[in-house]
N, CA and C atoms of all chains as a GROMACS GRO file, in nm:
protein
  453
    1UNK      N    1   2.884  -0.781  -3.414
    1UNK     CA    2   2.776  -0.703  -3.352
    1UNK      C    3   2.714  -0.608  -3.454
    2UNK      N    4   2.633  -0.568  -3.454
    2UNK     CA    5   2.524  -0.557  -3.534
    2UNK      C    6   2.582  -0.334  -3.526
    3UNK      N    7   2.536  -0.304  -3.607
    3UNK     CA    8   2.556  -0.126  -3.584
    3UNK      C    9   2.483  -0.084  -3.530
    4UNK      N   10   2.532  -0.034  -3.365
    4UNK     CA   11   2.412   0.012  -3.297
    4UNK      C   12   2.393   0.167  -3.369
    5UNK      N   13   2.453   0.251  -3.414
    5UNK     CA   14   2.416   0.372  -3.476
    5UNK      C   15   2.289   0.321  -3.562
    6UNK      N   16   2.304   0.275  -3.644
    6UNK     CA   17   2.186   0.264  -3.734
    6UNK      C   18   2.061   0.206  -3.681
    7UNK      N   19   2.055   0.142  -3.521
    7UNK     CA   20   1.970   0.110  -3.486
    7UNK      C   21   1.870   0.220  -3.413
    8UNK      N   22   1.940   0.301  -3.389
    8UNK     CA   23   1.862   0.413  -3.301
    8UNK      C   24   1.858   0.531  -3.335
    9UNK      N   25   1.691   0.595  -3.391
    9UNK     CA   26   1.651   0.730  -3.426
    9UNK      C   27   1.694   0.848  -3.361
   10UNK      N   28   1.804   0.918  -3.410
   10UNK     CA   29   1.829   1.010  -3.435
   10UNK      C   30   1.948   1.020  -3.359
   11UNK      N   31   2.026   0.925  -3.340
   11UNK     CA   32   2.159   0.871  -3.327
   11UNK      C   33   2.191   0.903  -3.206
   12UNK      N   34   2.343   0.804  -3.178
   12UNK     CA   35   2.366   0.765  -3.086
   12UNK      C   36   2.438   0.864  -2.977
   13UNK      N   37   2.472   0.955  -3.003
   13UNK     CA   38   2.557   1.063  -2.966
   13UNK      C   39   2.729   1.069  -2.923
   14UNK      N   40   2.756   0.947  -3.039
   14UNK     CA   41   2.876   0.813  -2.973
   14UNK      C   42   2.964   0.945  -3.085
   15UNK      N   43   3.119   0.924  -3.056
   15UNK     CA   44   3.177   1.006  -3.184
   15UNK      C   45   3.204   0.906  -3.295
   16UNK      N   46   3.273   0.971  -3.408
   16UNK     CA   47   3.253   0.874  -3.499
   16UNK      C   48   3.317   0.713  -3.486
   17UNK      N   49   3.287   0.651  -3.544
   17UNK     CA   50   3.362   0.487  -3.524
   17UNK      C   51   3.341   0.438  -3.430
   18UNK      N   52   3.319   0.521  -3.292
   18UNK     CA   53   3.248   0.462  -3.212
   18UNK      C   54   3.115   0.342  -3.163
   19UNK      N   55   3.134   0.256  -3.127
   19UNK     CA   56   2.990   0.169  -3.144
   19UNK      C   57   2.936   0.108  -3.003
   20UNK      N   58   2.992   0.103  -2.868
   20UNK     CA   59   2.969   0.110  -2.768
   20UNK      C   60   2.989   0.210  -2.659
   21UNK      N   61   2.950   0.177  -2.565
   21UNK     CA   62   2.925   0.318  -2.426
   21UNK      C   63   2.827   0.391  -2.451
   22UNK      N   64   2.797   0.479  -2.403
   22UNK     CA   65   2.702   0.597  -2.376
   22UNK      C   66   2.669   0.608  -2.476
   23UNK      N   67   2.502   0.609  -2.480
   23UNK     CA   68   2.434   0.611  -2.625
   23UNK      C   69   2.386   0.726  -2.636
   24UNK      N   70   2.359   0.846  -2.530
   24UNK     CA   71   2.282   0.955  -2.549
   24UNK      C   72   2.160   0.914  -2.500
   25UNK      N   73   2.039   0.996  -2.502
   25UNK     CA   74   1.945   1.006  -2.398
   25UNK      C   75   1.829   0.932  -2.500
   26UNK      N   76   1.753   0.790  -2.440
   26UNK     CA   77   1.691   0.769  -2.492
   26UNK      C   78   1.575   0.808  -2.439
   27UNK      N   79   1.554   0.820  -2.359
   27UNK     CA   80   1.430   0.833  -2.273
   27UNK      C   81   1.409   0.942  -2.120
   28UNK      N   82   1.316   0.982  -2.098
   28UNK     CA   83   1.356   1.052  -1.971
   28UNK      C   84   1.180   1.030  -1.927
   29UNK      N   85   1.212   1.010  -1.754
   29UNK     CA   86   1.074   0.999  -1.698
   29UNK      C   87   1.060   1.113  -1.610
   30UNK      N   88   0.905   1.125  -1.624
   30UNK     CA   89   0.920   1.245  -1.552
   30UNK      C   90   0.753   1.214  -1.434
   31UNK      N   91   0.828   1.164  -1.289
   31UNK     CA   92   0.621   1.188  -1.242
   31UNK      C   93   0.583   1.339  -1.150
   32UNK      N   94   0.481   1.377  -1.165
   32UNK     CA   95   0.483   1.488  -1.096
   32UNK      C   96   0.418   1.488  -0.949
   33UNK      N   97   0.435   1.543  -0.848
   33UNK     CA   98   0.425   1.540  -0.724
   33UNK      C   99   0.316   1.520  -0.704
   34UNK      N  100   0.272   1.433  -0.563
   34UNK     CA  101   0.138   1.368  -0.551
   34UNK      C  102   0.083   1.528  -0.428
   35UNK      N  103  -0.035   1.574  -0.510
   35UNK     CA  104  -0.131   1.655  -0.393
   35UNK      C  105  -0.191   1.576  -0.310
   36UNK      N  106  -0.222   1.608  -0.168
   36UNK     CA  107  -0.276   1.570  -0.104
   36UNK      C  108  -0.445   1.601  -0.100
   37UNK      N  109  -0.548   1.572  -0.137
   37UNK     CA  110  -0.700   1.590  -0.174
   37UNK      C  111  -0.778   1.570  -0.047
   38UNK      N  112  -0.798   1.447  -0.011
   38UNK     CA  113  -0.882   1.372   0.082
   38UNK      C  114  -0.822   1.208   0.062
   39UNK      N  115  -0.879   1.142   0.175
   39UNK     CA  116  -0.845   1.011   0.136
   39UNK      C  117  -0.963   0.933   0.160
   40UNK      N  118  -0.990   0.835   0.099
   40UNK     CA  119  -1.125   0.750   0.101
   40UNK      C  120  -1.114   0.664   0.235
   41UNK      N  121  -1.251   0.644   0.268
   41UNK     CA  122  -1.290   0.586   0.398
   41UNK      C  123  -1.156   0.426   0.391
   42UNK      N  124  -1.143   0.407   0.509
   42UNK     CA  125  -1.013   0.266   0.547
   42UNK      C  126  -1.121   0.180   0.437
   43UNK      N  127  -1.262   0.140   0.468
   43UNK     CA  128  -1.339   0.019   0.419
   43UNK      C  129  -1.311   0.066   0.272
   44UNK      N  130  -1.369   0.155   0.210
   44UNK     CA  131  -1.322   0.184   0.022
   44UNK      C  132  -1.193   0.136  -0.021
   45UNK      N  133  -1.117   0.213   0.052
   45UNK     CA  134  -0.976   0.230   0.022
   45UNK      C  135  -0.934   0.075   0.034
   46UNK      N  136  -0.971  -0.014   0.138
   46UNK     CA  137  -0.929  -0.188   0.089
   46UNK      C  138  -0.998  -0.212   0.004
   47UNK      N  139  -1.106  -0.168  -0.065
   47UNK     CA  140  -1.123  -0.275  -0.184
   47UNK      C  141  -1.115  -0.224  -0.298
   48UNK      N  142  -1.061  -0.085  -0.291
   48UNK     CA  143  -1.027   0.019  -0.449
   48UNK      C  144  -0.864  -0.013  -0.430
   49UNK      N  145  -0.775  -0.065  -0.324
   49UNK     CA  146  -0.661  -0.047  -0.387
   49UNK      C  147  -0.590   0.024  -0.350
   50UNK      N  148  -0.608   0.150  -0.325
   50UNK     CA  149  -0.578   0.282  -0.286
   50UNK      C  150  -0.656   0.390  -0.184
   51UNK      N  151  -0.602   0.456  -0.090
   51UNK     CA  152  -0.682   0.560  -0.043
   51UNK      C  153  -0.728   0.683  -0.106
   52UNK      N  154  -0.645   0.735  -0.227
   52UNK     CA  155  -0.605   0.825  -0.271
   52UNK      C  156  -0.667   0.843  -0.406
   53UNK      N  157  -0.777   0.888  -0.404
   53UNK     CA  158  -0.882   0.909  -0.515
   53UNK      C  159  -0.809   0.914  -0.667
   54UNK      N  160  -0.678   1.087  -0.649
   54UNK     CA  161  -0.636   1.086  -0.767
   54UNK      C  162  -0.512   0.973  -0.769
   55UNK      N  163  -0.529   0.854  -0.750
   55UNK     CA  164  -0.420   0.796  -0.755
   55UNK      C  165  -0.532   0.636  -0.833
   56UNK      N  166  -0.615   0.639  -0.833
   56UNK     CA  167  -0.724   0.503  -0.882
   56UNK      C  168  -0.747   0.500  -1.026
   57UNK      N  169  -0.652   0.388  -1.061
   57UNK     CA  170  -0.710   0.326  -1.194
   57UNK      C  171  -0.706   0.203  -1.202
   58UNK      N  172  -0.830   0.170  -1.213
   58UNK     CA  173  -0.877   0.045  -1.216
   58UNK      C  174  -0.887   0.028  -1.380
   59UNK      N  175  -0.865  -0.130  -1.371
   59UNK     CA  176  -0.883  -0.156  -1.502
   59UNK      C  177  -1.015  -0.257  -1.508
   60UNK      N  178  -1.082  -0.242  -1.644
   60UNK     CA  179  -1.225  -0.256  -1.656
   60UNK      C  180  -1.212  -0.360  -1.702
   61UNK      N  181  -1.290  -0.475  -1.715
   61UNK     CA  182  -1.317  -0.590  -1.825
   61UNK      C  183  -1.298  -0.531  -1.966
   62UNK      N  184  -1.218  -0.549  -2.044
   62UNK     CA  185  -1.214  -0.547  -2.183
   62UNK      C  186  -1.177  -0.425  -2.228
   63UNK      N  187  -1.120  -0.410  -2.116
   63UNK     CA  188  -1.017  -0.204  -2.158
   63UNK      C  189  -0.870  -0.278  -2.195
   64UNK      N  190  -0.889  -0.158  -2.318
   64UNK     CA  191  -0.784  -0.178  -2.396
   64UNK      C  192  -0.717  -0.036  -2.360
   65UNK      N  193  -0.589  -0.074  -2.383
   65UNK     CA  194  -0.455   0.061  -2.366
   65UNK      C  195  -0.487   0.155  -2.457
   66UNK      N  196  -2.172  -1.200   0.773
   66UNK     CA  197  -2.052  -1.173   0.816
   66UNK      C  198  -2.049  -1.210   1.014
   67UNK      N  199  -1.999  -1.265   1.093
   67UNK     CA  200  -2.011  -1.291   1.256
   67UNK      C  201  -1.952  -1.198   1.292
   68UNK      N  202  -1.940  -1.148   1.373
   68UNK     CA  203  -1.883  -1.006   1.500
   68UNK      C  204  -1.720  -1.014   1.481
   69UNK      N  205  -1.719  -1.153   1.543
   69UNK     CA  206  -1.577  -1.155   1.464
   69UNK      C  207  -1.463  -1.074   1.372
   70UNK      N  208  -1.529  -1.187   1.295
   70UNK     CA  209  -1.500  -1.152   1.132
   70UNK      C  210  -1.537  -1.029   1.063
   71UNK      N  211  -1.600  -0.969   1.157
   71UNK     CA  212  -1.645  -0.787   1.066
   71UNK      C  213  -1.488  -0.741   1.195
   72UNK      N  214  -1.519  -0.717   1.302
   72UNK     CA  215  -1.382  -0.681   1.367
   72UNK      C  216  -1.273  -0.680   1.313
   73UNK      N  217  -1.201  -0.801   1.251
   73UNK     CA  218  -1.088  -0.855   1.210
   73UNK      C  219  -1.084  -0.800   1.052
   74UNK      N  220  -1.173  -0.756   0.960
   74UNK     CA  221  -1.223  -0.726   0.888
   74UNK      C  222  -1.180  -0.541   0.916
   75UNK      N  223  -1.229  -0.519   1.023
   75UNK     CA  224  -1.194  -0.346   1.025
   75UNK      C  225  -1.065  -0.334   1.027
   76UNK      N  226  -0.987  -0.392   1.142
   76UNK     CA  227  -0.863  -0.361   1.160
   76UNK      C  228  -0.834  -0.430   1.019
   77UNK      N  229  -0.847  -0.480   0.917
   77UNK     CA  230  -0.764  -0.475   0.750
   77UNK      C  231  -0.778  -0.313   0.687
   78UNK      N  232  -0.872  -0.302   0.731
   78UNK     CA  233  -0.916  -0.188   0.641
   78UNK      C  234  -0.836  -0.069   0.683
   79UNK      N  235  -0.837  -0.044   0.845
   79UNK     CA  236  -0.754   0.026   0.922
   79UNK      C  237  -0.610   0.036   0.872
   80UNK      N  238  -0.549  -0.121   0.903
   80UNK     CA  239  -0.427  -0.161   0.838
   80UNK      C  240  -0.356  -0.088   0.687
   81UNK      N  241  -0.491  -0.090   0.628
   81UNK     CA  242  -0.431  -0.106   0.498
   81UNK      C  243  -0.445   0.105   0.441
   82UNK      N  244  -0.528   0.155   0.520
   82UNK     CA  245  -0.536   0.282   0.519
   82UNK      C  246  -0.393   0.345   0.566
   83UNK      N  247  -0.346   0.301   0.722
   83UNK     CA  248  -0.261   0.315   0.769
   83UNK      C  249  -0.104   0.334   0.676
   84UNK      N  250  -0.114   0.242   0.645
   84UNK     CA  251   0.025   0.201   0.566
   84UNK      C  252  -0.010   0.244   0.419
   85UNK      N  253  -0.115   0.316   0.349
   85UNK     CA  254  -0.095   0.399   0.244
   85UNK      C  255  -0.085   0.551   0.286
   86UNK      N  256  -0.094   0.552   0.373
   86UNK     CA  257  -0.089   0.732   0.431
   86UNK      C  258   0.037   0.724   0.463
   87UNK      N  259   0.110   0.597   0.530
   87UNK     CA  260   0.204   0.595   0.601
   87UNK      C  261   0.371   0.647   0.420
   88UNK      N  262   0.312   0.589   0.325
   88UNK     CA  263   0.372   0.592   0.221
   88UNK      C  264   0.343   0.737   0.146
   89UNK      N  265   0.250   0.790   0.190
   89UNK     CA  266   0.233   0.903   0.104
   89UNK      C  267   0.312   1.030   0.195
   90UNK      N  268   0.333   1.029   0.351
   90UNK     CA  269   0.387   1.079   0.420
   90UNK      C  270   0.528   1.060   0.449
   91UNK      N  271   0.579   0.943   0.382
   91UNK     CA  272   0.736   0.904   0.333
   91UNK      C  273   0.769   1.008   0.272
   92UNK      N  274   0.686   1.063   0.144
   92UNK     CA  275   0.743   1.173   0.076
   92UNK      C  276   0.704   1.298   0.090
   93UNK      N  277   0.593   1.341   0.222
   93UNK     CA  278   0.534   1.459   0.252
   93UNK      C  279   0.561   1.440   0.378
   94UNK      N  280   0.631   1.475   0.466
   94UNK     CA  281   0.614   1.474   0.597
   94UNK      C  282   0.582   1.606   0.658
   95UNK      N  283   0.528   1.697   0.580
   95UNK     CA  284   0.500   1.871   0.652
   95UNK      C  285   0.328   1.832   0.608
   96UNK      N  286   0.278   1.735   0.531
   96UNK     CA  287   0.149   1.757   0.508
   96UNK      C  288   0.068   1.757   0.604
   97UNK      N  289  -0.035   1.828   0.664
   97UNK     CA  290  -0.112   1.825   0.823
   97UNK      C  291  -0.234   1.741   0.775
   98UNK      N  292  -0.243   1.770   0.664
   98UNK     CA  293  -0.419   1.712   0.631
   98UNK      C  294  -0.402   1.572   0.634
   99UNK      N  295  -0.278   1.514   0.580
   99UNK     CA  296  -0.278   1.375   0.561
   99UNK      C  297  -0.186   1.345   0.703
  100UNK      N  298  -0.144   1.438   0.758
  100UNK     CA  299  -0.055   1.341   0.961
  100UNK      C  300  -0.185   1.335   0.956
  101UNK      N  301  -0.310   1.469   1.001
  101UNK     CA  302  -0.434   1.446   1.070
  101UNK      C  303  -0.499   1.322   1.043
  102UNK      N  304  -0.505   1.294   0.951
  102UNK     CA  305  -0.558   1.155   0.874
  102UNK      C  306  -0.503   1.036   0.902
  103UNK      N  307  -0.421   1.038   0.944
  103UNK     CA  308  -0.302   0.932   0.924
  103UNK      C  309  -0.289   0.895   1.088
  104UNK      N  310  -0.332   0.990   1.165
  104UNK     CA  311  -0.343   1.002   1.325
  104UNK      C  312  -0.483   0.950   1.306
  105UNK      N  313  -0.561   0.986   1.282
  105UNK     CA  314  -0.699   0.915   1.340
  105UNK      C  315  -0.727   0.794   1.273
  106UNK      N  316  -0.668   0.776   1.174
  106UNK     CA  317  -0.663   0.589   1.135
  106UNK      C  318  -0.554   0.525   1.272
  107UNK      N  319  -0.445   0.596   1.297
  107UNK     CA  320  -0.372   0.451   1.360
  107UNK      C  321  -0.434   0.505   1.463
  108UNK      N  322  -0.504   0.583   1.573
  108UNK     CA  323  -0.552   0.592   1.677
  108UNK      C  324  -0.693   0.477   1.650
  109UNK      N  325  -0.789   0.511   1.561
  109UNK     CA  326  -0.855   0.365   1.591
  109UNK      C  327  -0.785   0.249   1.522
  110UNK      N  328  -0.721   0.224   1.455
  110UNK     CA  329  -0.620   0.109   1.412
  110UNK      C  330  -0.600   0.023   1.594
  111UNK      N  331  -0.524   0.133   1.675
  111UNK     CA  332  -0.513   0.079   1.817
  111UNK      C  333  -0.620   0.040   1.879
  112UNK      N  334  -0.734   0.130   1.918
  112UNK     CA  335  -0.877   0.076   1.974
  112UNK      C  336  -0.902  -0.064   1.939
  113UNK      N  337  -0.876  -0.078   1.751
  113UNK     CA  338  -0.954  -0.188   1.766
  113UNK      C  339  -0.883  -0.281   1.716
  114UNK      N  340  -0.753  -0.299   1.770
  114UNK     CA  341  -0.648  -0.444   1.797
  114UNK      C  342  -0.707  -0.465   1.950
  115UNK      N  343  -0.672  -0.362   2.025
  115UNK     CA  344  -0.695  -0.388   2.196
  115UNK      C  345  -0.862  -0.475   2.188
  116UNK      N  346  -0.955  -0.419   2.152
  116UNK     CA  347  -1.113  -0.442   2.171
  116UNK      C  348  -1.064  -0.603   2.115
  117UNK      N  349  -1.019  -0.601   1.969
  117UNK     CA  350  -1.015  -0.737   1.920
  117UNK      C  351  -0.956  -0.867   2.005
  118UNK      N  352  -0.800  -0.836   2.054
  118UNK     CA  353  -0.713  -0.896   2.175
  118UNK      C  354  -0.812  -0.924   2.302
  119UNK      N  355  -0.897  -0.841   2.332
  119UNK     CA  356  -0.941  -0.849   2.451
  119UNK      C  357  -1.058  -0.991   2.468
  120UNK      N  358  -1.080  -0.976   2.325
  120UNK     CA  359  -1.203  -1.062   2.304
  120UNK      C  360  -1.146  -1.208   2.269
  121UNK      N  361  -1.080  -1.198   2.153
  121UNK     CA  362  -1.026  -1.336   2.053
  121UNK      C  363  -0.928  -1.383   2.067
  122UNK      N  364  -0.798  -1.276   2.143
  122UNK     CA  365  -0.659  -1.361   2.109
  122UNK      C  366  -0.570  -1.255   1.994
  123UNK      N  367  -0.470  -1.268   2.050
  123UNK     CA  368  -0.381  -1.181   2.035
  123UNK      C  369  -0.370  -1.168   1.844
  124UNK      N  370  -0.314  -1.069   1.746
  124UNK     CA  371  -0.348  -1.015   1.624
  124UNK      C  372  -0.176  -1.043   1.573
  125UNK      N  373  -0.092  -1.054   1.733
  125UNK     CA  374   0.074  -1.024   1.669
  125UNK      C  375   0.128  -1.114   1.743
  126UNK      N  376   0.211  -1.178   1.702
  126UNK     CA  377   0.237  -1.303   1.824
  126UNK      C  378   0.368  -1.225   1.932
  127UNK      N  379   0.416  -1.117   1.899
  127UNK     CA  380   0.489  -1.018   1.988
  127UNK      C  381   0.459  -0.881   1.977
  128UNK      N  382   0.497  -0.767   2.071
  128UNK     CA  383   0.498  -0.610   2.025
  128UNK      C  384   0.321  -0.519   2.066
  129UNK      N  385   0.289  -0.670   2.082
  129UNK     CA  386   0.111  -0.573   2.113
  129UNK      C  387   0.046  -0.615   2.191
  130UNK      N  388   0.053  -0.730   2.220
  130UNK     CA  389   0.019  -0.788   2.378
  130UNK      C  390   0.085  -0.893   2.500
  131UNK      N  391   0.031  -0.890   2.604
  131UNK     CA  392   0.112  -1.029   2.684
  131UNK      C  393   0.007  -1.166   2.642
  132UNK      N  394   0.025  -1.256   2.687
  132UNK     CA  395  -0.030  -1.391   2.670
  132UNK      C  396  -0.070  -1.410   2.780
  133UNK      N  397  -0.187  -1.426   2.848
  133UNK     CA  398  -0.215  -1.485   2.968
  133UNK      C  399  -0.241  -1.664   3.012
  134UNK      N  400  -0.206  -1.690   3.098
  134UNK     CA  401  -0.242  -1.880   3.132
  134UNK      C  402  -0.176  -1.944   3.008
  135UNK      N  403  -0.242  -1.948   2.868
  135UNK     CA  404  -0.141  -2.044   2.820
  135UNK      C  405  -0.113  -1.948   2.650
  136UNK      N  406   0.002  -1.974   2.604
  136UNK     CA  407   0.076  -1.868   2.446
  136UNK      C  408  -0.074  -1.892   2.352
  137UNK      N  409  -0.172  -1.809   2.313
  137UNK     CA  410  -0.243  -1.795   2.281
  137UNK      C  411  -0.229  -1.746   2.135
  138UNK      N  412  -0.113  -1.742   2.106
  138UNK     CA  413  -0.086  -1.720   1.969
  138UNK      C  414  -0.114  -1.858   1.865
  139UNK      N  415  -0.115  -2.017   1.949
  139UNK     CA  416  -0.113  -2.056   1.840
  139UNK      C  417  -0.222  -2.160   1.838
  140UNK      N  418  -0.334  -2.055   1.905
  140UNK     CA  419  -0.496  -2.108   1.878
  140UNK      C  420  -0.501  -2.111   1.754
  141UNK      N  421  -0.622  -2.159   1.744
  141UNK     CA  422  -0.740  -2.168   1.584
  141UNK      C  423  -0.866  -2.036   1.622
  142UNK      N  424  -0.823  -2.037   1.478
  142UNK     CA  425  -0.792  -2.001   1.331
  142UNK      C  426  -0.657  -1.935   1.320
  143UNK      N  427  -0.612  -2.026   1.239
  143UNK     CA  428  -0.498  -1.926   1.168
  143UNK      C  429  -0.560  -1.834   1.078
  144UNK      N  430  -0.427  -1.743   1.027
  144UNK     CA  431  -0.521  -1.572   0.939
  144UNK      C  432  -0.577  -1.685   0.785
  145UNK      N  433  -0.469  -1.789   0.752
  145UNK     CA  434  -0.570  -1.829   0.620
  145UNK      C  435  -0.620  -1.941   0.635
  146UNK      N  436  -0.747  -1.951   0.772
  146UNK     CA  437  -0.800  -2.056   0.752
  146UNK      C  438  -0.953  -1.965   0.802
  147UNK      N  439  -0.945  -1.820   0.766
  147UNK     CA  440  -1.026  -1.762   0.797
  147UNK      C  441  -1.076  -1.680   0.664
  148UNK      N  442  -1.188  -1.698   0.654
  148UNK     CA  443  -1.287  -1.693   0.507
  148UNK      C  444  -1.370  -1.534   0.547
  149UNK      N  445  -1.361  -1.441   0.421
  149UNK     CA  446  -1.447  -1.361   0.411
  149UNK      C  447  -1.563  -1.333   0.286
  150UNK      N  448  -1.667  -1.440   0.340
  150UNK     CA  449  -1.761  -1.459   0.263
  150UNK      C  450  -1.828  -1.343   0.251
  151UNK      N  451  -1.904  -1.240   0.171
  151UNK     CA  452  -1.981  -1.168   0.215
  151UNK      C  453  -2.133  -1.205   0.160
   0.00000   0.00000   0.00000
């Protein structure tokens, strides 16, 4: 098996010699609470997807990330 | 669009309002602006299954209406043999 220490920036948080289990925190998500605004008419809201204005992203012809 | 098909057409729209309020109130249930909202979609959501039932034939084949003379659930049109051209 390959050294996972050396695979991951700014290490693994494993003790030494260690090379499996708990790697330490790679990532953390965080979403923040949905406000309630207004909601778009029933007819909008079926063909946007959503009722919920701040909640609409549509993706465009030829949008890039 | 035929009378119909705009009817059957609202109650989606109804439907589909319904059940995103219904999800946003999963995780807010003290919000009033969105119950209030969320009450006057499924209040006409109901109007217009009954108006629709009354006219075409039942929307649920249990839970929302009786069947009169003969099971009217398994007239024509089925839901995907029904086209929304606009």
């Amino acid at each position: 098996m390959a050294d996972i220490k050396a695979s991951i920036p700014g290490g693994t948080g494993l003790p030494e010699g260690q090379t499996t289990g708990y790697y330490g925190e790679l990532a953390r998500a965080y979403v923040p609470p949905q406000t309630y605004s207004r909601a778009w008419s029933p007819a909008e809201g079926l063909m946007k997807g959503t009722v919920f204005p701040e909640l609409y992203r549509p993706y465009e012809p030829g949008m890039r990330p | 669009m035929d009378q119909r098909r705009r009817e059957l057409l609202r109650i989606m729209e109804l439907e589909f309002a319904a059940i995103d309020l219904n999800l946003f109130l999963d995780t807010h249930p003290d919000d009033q602006r969105a119950l209030a909202d969320f009450n006057a979609v499924a209040q006409e959501l109901q109007r217009a299954k009954t108006a629709y039932e009354s006219r075409y034939g039942p929307v649920l084949n249990y839970g929302q209406s009786t069947s009169q003379g003969t099971w009217r659930w398994v007239e024509d049109p089925w839901p995907w043999e029904i086209t929304f051209n606009r």
